[in-house]
C-alpha positions in Angstrom: -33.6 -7.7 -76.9 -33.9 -4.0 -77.2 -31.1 -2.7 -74.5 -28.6 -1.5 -77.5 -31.3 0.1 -79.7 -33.3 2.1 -76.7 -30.4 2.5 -74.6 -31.3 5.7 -72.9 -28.0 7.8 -72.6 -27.5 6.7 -76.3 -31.0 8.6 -76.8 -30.1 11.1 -74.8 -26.8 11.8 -77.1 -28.6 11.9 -80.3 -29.9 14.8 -82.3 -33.7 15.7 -83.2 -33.2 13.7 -86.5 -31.3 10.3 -85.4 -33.5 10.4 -82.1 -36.8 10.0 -84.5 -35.2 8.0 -86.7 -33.8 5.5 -84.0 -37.7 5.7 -82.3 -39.1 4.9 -85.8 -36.8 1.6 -86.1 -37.7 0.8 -82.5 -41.2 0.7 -83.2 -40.7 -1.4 -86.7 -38.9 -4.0 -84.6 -41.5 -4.3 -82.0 -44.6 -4.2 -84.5 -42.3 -7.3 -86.4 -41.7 -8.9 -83.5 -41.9 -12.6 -83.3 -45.3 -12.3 -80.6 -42.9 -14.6 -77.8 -43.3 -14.5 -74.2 -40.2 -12.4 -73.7 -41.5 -9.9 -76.4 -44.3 -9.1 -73.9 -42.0 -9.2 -70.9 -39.9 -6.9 -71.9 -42.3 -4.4 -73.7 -44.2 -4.4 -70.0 -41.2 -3.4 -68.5 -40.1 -0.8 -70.9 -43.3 0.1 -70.6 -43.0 0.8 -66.7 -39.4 2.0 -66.5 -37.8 2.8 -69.4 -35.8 6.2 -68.9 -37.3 7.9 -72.4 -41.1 8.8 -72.4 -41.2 8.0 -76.0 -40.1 4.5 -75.6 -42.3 3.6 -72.9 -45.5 5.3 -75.1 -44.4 2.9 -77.9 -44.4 0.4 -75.2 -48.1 0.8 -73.9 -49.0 0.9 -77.9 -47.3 -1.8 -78.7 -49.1 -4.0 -76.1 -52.2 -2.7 -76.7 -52.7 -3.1 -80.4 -50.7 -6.9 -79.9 -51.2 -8.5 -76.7 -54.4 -7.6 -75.1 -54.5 -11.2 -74.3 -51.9 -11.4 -71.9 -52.5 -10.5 -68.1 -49.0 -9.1 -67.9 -49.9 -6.5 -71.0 -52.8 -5.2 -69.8 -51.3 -4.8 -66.6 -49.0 -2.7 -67.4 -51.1 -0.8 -70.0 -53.3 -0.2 -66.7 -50.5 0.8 -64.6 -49.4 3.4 -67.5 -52.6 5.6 -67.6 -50.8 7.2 -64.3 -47.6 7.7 -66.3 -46.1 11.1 -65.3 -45.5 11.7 -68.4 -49.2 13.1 -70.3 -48.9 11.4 -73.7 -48.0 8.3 -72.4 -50.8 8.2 -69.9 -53.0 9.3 -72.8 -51.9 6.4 -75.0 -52.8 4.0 -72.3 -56.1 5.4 -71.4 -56.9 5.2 -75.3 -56.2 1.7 -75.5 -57.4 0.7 -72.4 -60.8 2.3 -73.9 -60.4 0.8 -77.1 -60.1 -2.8 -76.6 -62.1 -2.6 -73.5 -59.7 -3.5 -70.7 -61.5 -4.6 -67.4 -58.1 -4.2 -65.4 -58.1 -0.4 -66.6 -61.6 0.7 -65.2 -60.2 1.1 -61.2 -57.3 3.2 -62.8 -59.3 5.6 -64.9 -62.4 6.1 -62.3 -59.2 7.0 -60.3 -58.3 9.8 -62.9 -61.7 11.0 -63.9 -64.1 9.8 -61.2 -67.1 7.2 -61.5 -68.9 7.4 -64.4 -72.5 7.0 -63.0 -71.7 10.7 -61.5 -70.0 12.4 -64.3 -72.6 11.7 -66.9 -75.6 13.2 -65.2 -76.7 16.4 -66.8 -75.6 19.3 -64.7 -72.6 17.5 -62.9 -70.0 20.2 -62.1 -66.4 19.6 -62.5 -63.6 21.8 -62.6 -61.9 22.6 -66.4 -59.7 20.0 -67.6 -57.1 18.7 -70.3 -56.9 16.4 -72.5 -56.6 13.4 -69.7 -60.3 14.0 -68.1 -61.8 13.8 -71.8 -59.7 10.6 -72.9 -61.0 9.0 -69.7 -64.6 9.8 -70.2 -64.4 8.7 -73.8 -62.6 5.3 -72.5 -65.1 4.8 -69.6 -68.4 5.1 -71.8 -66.8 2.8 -74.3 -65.4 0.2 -71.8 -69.0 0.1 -70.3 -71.2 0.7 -73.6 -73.6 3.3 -72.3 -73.8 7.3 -70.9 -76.7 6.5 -69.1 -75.7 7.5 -65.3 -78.3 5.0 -64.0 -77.3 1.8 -66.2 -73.8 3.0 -65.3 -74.7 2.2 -61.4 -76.0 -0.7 -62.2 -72.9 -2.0 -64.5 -70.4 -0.2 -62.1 -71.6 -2.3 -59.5 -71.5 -4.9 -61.6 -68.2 -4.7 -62.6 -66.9 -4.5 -58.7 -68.9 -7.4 -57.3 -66.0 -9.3 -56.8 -64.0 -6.8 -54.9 -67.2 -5.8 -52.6 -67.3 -9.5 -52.0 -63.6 -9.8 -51.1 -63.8 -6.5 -49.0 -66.7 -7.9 -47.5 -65.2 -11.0 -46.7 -61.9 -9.4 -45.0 -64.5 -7.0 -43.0 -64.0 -8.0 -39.4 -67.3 -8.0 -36.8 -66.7 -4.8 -35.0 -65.4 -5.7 -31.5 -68.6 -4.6 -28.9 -67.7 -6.3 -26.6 -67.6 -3.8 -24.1 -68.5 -0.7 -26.0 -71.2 2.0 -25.1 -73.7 4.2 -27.5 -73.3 7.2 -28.7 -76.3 8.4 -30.3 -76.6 10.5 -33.8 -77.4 14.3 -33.4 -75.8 17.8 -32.4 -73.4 18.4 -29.5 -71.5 21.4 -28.6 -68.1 21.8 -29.3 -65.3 23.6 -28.2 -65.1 26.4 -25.5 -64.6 30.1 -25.4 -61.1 30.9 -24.3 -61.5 32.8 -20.7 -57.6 33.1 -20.5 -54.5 33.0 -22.5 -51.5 31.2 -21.2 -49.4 28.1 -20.2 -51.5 25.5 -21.7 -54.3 27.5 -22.0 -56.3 27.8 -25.5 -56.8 30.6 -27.9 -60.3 31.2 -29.4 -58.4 29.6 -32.7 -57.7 26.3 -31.2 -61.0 24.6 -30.4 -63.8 27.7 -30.8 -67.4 27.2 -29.7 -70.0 25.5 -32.4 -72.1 22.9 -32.9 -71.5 19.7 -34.4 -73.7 16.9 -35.7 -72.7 13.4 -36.2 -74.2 10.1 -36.7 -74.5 7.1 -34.1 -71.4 5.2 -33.2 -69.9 3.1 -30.6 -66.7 4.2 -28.5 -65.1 1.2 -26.1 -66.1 2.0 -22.7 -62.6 2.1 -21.6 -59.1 3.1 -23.3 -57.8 -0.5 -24.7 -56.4 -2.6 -21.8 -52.8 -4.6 -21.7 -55.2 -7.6 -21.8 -57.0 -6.6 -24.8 -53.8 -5.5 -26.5 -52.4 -9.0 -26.0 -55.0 -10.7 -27.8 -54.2 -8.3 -30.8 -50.4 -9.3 -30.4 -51.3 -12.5 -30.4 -52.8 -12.5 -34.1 -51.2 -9.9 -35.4 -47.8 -9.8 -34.4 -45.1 -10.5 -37.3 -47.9 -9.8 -39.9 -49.3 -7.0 -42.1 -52.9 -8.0 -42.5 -54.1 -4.8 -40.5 -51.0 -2.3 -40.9 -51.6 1.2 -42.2 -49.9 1.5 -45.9 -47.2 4.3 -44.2 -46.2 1.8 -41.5 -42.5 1.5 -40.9 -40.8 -1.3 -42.3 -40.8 -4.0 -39.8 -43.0 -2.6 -37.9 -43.2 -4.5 -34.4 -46.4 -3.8 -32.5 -45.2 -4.8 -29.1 -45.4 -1.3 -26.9 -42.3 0.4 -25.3 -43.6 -0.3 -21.9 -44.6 -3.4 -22.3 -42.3 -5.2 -19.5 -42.4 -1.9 -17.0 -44.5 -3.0 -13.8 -45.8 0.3 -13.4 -47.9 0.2 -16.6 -48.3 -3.4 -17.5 -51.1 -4.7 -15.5 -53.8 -6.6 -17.3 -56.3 -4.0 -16.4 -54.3 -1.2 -17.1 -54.6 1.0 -20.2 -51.9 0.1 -22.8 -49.5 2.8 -23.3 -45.7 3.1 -25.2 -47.6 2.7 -28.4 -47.4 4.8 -31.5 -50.8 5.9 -34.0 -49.3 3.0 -36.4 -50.1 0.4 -33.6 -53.2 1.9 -32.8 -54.3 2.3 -36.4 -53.3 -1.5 -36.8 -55.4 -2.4 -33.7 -58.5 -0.5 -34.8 -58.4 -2.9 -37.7 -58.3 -5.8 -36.1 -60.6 -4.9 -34.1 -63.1 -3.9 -36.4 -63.2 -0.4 -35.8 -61.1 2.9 -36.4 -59.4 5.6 -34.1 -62.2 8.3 -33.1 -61.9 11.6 -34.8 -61.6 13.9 -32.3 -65.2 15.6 -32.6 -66.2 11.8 -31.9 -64.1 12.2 -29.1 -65.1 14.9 -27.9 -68.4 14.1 -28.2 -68.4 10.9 -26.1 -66.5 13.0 -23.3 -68.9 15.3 -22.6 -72.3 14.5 -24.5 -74.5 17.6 -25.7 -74.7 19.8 -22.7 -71.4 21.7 -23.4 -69.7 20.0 -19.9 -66.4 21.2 -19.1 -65.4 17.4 -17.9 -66.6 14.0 -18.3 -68.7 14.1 -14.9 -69.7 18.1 -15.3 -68.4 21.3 -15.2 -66.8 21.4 -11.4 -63.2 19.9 -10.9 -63.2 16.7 -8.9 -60.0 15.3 -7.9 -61.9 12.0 -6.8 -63.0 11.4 -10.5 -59.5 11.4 -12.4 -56.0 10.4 -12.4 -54.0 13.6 -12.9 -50.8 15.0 -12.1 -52.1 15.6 -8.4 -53.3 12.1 -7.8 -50.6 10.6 -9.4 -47.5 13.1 -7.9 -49.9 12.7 -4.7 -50.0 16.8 -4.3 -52.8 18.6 -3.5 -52.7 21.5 -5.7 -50.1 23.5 -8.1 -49.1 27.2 -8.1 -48.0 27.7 -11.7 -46.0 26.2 -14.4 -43.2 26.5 -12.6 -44.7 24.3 -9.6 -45.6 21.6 -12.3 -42.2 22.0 -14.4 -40.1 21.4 -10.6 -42.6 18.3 -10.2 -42.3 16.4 -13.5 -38.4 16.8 -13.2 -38.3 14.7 -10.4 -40.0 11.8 -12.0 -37.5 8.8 -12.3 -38.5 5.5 -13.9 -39.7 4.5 -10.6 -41.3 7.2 -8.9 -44.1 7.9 -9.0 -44.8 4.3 -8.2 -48.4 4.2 -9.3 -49.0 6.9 -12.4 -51.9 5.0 -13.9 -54.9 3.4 -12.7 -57.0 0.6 -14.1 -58.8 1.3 -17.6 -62.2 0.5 -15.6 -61.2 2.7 -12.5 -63.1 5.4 -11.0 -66.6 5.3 -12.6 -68.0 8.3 -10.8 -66.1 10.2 -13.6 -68.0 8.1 -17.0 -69.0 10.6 -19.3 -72.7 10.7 -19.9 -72.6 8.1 -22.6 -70.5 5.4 -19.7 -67.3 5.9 -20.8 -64.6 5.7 -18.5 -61.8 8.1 -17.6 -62.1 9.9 -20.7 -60.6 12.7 -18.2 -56.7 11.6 -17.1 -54.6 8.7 -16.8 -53.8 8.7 -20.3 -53.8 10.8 -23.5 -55.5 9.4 -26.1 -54.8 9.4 -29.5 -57.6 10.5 -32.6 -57.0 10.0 -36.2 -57.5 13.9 -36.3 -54.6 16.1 -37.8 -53.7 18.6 -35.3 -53.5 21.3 -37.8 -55.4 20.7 -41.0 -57.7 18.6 -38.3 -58.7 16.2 -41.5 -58.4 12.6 -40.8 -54.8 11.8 -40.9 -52.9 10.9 -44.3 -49.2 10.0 -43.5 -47.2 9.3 -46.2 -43.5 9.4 -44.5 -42.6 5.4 -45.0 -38.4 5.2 -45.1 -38.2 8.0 -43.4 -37.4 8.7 -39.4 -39.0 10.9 -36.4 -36.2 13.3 -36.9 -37.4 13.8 -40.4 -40.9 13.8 -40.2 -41.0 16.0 -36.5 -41.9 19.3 -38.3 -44.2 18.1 -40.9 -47.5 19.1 -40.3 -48.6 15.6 -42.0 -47.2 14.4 -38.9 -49.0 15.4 -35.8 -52.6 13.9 -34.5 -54.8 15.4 -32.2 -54.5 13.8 -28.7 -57.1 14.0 -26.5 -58.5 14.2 -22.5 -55.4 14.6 -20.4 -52.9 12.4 -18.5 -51.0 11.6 -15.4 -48.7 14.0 -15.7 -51.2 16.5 -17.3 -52.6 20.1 -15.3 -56.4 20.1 -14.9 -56.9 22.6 -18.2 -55.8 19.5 -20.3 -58.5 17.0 -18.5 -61.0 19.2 -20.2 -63.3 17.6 -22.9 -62.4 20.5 -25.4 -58.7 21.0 -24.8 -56.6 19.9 -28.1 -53.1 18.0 -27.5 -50.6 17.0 -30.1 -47.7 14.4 -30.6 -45.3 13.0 -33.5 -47.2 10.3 -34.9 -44.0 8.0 -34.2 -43.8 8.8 -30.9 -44.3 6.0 -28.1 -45.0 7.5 -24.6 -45.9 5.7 -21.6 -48.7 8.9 -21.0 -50.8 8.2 -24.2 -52.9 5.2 -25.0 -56.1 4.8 -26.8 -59.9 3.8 -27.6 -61.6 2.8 -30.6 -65.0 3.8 -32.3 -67.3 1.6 -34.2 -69.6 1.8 -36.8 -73.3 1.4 -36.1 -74.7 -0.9 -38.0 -77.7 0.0 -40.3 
């Protein structure tokens, strides 16, 4: 209706004079407008795309001073108040404040925070623009008060419906075979005694104390068997995939059909931190940070492994159970051993999830020292939970993004004994599916 007249490299070409002039009869025409169905469909989507800032501001205007009464206008009056553009944003918040659109609210708390917060005396916020104060001003009118305690009570209010949805969806966390991990202190890290191949640096994990609350942690790292029950639901959909997930994402691991790491009772391995993300979801739960980690490992007394601070080749599958050797020089003697490793030798590299229980941490859990890395939803290097945000793009383009690298934890088959430690810090490519890494899950304790 409007392609000739807003044609954006016809804009483009104009001078100062024609431009306002040909924005001037744009608006006329909408204002006139006949008040059709296809009036509103094609103001919302000049509204959302249109090349010209000025054209989608008339847009939003447009819709909000006309069509407040359509779902699709306020929609896209909603969706505007995050225009890149700052007048066009502005125009939307202002009428989303205005004529009181409920749509809006999630948008602008987004912008300016909850209003319950900012409009108790004394609330500190940085300096802002013109945005934070159109936001206010539409938040206090959308919910008629500035009272921060009626504004709780009408916020929640006003969400009911989504807290009942998100309550809804909330899956039962999956206990079946998880252990305790009480809340409280427990120390971290370790003082570096030596720098060198694998070794730490006081930088990397430094001695402190850290206090959590109570959670759960599964006993073992997730079996094949329990991994196949997730497949089972979940395979083919997106009902528990992390928003970054790959297009197409296929949850089935890399290993899935390789004898020597698909038992039932082994830990699952070939999987990447989307499929674990995915399966924490369905199973109710999360990927451990890796101070949870850590402190299910090795509890509060500062142990240097799972079972206490002495080495004990008995309690954990490493490099010289699984290579069957009974000790290793240097790096060199471990570089010359790992080379050799085919894709059937060795013949056994992992043992069952539920193996060798004289090496449970002091919580119960199981082989949190060997077999198999496990991944954290830490960030290896800002060590904040991790916020991916690479979809479209491959592991050759994402491999030296810091965004890109979690925090694995306690050691593997292949791994020296320095990396079985409860405070040494691993890393991998969050796309990256090795049959050395698997994982465990935390839950939430309930109140």
């Amino acid at each position: 209706m409007f392609d000739e007249l807003v044609d954006a490299a016809t804009l483009a070409g104009l001078d100062d004079q024609a431009y306002a002039d040909r924005l001037h009869e744009f608006e006329r025409a909408v204002t006139d407008g006949d008040g059709t169905d296809r009036l509103v469909d094609e103001l919302c989507a000049l509204a959302g795309g249109h090349g010209d800032w000025n054209v989608r501001r008339i847009a939003v205007q447009t819709l909000g001073a006309r069509f407040t009464g359509h779902a699709a206008a306020r929609e896209a009056i909603s969706e505007a108040t995050h225009d890149d553009v700052d007048w066009v944003a502005f125009t939307a918040i202002r009428t989303a404040g205005e004529h009181r659109i409920p749509e809006s609210v999630e948008h602008m708390i987004r912008i300016s925070g909850w209003p319950s917060n900012f409009s108790r005396p004394g609330y500190a916020r940085k300096p802002v623009g013109c945005g934070a104060a159109f936001t206010k001003r539409a938040l206090w009118n959308y919910f008629g008060s500035h009272d921060p305690d009626e504004l709780r009570a009408l916020e929640d209010k006003h969400f009911a419906d989504k807290h009942a949805a998100v309550a809804a969806a909330r899956r039962e966390p999956d206990l079946r075979d998880a252990v305790l991990v009480p809340a409280g202190p427990f120390i971290a890290g370790a003082q570096a005694q030596e720098i060198g191949p694998f070794q730490m640096d006081d930088t990397d994990n430094p001695l402190r104390v850290v206090t959590l609350p109570a959670f759960h942690i599964d006993r073992t790292a997730v079996t094949n068997a329990r991994y196949a029950e997730f497949l089972a639901e979940a395979k083919g959909s997106t009902e528990f995939a992390h928003p970054d997930e790959p297009q197409g994402k296929d949850y089935t691991p890399a290993h899935w059909r390789d004898p020597r790491f698909n038992d039932p009772s082994y830990p699952v391995v070939g999987v990447d931190w989307y499929d674990a993300y995915a399966f924490a979801r369905w199973a109710g739960g999360k990927l451990p940070s890796e101070d949870q980690w850590e402190k299910a490992a090795r509890g509060t007394d500062a142990r240097a492994y799972p079972w206490g601070d002495e080495w004990d080749r008995t309690k954990a599958q490493s490099v010289l159970t699984a290579y069957d050797r009974k000790e290793l020089r240097d790096l060199a003697d471990l570089e010359a051993l790992l080379v050799q490793t085919t894709l059937d030798w060795p013949k056994s590299p992992v043992v069952a999830a539920d193996a060798l229980p004289a090496g449970a941490s002091p919580y119960g859990a199981l082989n949190m020292a060997g077999n198999v890395w496990e991944l954290t939803r830490t960030n290896f290097f800002t060590r904040a939970d991790m916020a991916p945000f690479f979809k479209g793009h491959g592991g050759s383009e994402v491999m030296n993004r810091p965004e890109a690298f979690h925090v694995l934890r306690g050691g593997t088959w292949t791994s020296p004994l320095v990396c079985l430690t409860t405070f040494y810090r691993g890393k991998d490519l969050l796309t990256d599916r090795h049959n050395e890494v698997g994982f465990r899950c935390v839950y939430e304790v309930a109140a």
